[in-house]
VOVOTOR-437434 format. One record per residue (C-alpha): residue number from 1; residue in one letter; x negated, y negated, z negated. Coordinates in nm, 3 decimals, padded with zeros to 5 digits. Layout:
BEGIN
+-----+---+---------+---------+---------+
!   k ! r !      px !      py !      pz !
+-----+---+---------+---------+---------+
! NUM ! A !       X !       Y !       Z !
...
+-----+---+---------+---------+---------+
END
This chain:
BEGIN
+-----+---+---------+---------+---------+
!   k ! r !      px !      py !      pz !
+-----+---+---------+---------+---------+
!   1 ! X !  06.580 ! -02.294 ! -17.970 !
!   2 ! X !  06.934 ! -02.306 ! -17.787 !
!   3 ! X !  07.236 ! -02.317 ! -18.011 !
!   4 ! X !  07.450 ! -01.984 ! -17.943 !
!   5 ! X !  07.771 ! -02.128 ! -17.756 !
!   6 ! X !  07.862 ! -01.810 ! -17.586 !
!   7 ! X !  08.198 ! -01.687 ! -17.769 !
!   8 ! X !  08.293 ! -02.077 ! -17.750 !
!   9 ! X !  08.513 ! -02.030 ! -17.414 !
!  10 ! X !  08.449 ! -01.721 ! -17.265 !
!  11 ! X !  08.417 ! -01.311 ! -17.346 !
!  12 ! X !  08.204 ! -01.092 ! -17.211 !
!  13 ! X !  08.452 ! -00.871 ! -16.968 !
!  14 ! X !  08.254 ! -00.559 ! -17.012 !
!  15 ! X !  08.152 ! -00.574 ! -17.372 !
!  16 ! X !  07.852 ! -00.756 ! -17.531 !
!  17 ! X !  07.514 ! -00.709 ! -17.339 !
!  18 ! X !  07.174 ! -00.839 ! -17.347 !
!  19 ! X !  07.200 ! -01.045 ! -17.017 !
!  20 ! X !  07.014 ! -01.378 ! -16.938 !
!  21 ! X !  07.308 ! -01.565 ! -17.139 !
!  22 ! X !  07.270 ! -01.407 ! -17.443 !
!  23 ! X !  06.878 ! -01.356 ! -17.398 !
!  24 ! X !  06.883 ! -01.781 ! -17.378 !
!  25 ! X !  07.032 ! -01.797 ! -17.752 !
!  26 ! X !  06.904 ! -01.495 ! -17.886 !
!  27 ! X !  06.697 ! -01.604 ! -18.134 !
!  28 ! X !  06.985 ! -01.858 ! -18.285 !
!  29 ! X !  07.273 ! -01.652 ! -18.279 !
!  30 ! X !  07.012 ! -01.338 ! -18.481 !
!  31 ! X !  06.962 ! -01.593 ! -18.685 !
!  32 ! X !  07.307 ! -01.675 ! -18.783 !
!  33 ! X !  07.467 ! -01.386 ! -18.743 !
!  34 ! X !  07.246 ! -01.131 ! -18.966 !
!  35 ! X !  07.204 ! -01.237 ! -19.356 !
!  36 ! X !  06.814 ! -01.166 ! -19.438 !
!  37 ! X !  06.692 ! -01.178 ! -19.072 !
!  38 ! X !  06.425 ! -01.365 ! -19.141 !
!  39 ! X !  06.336 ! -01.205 ! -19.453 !
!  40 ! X !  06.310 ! -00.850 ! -19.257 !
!  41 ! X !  06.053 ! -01.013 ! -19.049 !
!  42 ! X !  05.857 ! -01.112 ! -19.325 !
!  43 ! X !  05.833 ! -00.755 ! -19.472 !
!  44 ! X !  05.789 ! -00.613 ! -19.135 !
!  45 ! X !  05.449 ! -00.788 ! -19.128 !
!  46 ! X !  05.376 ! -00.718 ! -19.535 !
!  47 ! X !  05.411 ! -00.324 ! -19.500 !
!  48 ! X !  05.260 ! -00.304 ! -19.131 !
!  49 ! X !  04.970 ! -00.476 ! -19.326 !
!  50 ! X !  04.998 ! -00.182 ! -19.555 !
!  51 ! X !  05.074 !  00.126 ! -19.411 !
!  52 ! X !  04.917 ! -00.001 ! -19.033 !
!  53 ! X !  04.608 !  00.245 ! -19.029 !
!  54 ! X !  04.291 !  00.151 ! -18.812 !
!  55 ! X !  04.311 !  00.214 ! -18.463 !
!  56 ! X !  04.619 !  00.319 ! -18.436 !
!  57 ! X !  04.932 !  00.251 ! -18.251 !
!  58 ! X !  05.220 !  00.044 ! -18.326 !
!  59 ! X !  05.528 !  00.041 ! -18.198 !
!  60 ! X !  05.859 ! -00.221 ! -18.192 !
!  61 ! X !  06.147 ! -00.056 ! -18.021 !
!  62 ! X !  06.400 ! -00.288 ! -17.887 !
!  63 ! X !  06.210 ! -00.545 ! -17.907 !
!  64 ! X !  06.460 ! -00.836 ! -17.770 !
!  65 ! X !  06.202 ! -01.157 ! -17.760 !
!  66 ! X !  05.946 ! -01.014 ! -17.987 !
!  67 ! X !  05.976 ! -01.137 ! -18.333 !
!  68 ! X !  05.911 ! -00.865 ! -18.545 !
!  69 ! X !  05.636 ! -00.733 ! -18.265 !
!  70 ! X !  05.413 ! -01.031 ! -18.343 !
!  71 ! X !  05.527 ! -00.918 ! -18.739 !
!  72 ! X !  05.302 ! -00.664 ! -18.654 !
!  73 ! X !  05.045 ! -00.755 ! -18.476 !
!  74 ! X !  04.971 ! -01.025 ! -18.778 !
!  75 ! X !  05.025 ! -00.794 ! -19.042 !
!  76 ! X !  04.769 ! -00.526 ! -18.860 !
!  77 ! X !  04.485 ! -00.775 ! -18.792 !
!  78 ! X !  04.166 ! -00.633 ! -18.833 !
!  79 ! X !  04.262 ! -00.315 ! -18.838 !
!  80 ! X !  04.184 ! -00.249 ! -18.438 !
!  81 ! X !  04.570 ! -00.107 ! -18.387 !
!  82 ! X !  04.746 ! -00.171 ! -18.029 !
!  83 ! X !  05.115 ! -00.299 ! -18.046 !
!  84 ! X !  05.382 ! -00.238 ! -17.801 !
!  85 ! X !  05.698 ! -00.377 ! -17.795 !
!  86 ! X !  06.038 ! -00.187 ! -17.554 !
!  87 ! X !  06.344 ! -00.320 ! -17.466 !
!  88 ! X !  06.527 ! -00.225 ! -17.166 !
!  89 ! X !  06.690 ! -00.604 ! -17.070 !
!  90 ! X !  06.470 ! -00.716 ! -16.805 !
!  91 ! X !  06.565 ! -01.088 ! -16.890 !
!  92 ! X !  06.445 ! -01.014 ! -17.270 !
!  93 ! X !  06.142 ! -00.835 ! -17.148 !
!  94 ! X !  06.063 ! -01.162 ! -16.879 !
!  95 ! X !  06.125 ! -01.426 ! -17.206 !
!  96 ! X !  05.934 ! -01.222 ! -17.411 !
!  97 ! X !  05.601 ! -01.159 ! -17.164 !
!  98 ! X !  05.605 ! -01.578 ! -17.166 !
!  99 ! X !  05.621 ! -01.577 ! -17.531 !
! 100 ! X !  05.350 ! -01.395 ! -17.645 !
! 101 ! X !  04.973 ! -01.371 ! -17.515 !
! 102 ! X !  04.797 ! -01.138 ! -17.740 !
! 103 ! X !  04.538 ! -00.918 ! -17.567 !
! 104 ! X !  04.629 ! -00.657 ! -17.837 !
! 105 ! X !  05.014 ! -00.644 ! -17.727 !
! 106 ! X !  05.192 ! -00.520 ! -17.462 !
! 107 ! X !  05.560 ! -00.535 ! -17.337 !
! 108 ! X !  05.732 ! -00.275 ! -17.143 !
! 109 ! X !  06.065 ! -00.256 ! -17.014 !
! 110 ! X !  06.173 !  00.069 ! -17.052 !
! 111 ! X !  06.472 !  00.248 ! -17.228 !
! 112 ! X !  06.366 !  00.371 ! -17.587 !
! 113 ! X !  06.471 !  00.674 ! -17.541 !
! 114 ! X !  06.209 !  00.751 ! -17.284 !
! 115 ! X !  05.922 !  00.585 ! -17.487 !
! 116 ! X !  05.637 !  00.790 ! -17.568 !
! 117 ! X !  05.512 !  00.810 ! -17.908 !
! 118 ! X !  05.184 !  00.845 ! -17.995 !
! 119 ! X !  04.913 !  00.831 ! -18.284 !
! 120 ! X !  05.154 !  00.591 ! -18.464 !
! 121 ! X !  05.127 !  00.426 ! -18.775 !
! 122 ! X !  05.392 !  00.189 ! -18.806 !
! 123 ! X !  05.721 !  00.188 ! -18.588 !
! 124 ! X !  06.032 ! -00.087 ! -18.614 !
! 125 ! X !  06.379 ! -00.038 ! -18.533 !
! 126 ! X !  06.535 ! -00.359 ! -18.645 !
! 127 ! X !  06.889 ! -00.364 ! -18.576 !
! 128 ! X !  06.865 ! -00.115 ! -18.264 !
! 129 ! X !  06.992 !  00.210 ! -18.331 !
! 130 ! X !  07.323 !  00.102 ! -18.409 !
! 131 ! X !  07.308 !  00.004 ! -18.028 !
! 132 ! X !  07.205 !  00.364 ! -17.969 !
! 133 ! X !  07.481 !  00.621 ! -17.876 !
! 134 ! X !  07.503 !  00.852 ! -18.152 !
! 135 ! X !  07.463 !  01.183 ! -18.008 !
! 136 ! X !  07.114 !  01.028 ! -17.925 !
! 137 ! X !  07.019 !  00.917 ! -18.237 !
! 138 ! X !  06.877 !  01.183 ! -18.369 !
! 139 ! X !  06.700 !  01.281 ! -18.089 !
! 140 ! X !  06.501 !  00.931 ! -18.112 !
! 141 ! X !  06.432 !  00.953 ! -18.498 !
! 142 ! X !  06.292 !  01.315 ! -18.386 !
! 143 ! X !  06.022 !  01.139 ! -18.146 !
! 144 ! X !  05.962 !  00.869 ! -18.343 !
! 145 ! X !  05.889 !  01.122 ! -18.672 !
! 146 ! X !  05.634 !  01.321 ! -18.424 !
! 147 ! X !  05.420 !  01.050 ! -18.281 !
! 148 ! X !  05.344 !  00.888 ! -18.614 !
! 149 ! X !  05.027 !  00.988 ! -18.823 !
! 150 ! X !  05.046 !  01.148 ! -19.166 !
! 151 ! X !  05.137 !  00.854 ! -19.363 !
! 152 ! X !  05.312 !  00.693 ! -19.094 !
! 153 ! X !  05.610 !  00.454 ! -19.160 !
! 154 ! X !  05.913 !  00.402 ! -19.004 !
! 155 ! X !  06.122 !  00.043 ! -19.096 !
! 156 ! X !  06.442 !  00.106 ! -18.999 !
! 157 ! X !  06.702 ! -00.206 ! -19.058 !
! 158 ! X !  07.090 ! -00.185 ! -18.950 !
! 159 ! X !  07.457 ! -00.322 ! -18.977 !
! 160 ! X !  07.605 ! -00.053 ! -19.260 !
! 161 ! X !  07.950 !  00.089 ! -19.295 !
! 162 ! X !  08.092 !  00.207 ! -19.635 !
! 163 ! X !  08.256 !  00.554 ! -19.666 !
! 164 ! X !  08.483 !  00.356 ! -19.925 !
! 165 ! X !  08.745 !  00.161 ! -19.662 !
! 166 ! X !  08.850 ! -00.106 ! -19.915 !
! 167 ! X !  08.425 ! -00.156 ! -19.951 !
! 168 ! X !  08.406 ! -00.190 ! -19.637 !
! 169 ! X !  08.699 ! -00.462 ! -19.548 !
! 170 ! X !  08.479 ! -00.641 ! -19.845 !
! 171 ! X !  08.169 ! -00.624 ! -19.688 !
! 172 ! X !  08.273 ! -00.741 ! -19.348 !
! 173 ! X !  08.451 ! -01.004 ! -19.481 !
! 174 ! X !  08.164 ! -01.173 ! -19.655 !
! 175 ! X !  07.947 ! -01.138 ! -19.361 !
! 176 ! X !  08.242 ! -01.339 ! -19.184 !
! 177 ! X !  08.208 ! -01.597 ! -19.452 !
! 178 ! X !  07.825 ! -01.594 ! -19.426 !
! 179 ! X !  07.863 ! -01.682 ! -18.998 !
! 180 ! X !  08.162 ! -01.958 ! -19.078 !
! 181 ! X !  07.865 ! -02.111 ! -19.303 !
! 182 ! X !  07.621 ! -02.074 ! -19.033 !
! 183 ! X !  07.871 ! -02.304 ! -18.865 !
! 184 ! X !  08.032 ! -01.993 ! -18.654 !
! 185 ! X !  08.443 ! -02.086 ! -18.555 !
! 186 ! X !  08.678 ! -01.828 ! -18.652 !
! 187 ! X !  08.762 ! -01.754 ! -18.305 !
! 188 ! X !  08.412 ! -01.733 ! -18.208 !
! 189 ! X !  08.406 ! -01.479 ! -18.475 !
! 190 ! X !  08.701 ! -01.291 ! -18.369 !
! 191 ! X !  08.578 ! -01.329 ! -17.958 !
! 192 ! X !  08.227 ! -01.140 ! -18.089 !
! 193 ! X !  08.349 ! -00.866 ! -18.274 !
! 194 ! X !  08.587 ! -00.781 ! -18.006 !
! 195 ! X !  08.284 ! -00.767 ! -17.764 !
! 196 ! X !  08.105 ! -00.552 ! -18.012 !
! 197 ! X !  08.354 ! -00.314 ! -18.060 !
! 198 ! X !  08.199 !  00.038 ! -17.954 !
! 199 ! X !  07.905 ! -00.118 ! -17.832 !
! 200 ! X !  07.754 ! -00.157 ! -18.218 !
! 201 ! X !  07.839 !  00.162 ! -18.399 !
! 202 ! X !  07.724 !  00.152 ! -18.759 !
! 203 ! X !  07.681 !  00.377 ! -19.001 !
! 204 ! X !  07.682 !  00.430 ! -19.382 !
! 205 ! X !  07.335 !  00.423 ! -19.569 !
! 206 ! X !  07.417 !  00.805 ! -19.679 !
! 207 ! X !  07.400 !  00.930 ! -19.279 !
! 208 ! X !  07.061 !  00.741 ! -19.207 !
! 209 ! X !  06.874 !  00.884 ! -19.484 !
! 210 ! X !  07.048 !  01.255 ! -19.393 !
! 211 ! X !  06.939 !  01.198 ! -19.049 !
! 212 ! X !  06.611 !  01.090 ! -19.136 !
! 213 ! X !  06.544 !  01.390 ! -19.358 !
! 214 ! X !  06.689 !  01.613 ! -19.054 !
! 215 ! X !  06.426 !  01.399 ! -18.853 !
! 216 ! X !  06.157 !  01.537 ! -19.045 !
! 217 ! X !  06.075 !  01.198 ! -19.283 !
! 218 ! X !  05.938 !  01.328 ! -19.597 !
! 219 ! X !  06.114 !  01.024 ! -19.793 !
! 220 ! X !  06.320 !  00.760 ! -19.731 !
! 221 ! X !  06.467 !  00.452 ! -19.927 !
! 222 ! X !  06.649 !  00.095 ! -19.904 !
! 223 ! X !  06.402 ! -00.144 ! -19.974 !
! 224 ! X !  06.713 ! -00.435 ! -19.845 !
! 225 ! X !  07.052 ! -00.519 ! -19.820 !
! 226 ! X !  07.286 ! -00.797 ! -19.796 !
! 227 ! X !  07.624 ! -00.746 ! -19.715 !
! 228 ! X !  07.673 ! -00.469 ! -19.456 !
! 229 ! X !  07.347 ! -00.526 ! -19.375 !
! 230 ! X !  07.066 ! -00.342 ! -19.454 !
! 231 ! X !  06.669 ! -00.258 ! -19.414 !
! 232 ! X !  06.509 !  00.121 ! -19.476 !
! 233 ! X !  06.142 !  00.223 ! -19.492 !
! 234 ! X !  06.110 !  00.608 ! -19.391 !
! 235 ! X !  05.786 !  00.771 ! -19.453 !
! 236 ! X !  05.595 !  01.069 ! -19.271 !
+-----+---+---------+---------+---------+
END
């Protein structure tokens, strides 16, 4: 695994992107920079074992280098189900093909948002739609809600705002404090969030569950958080 260097010397000029430098460090820098990664992968294997129904498809939407779309294949073993992963950065989508060999997964590179849905069971956003433009957001939960299968789940795992402003300073603060101990610089810090800056838009756990009830989810609920981050299961 390569150490994540990028915001060392340089910025990206147009913004943070999934390009071949950050695809090279990606699984580092997701590492250090989101508290409970790891532990979101766990649980996306634990409920696709539970809620993946036989034969079915499952899906992993932005899939970057395919961690939590091997999640689900393992957790779905057995059960005869076909897993695709999507991403749209062709240098994540190359990485990722090399990666993993399963007969029973495929990788496309394709924008989400033009992803067909269909007899789903189990479907993972983790930490996409925040990369989604919001007027579109919607739209995609929409899709997602009518290709899944009575039953159907939906894991759905995002950076979180706070309506409360003083909350919120709080919040992003200790997630600061969680990358310095992850052995993130301060300017390093500072370099990333300015590259993020309208290219990750979050949102407060009170939108995602209106949207998701808009989206036509019978239930949803926080099953995770840790700092301004957190993890939803949505259910059809």
């Amino acid at each position: 695994m390569s150490r994540d260097g990028i915001y060392n010397s340089d910025i990206h000029s147009k913004g943070f992107v999934f390009d071949d430098k950050v695809t090279t460090v990606f699984s580092d820098m997701i590492n250090r920079s989101v508290p409970g990664y790891g532990q979101t992968l766990q649980m996306v294997e634990l409920i696709s074992h539970q809620y993946a129904q036989p034969g079915t498809n499952l899906y992993d939407l932005g899939c970057s280098l395919g961690a939590a779309t091997m999640a689900l294949s393992r957790g779905s073993s057995g059960k005869d189900c076909k897993v695709t992963g999507v991403d749209n950065s062709p240098s994540m989508v190359k990485r990722c093909k090399e990666t993993l060999k399963e007969e029973s997964v495929k990788i496309l590179c394709q924008d989400i948002l033009e992803t067909e849905i269909e007899n789903g069971s189990v479907v993972v956003l983790n930490f996409v739609l925040q990369f989604v433009p919001k007027v579109k957001r919607l739209t995609l939960l929409k899709k997602i809600c009518r290709g899944l299968k009575s039953g159907g789940v939906l894991i759905l795992s995002e950076k979180i705002a706070f309506d409360d402003a003083d909350e919120n300073r709080r919040q992003a603060e200790l997630h600061e404090a969680f990358k310095r101990a992850q052995g993130y610089s301060d300017l390093e810090i500072s370099r990333k969030r300015t590259a993020l800056e309208n290219v990750l838009v979050p949102e407060t756990l009170r939108v995602h569950h209106e949207r998701l009830k808009r989206a036509g989810f019978s239930s949803s609920n926080a099953w995770f958080q840790c700092f301004n981050f957190s993890s939803i299961i949505a259910i059809k």
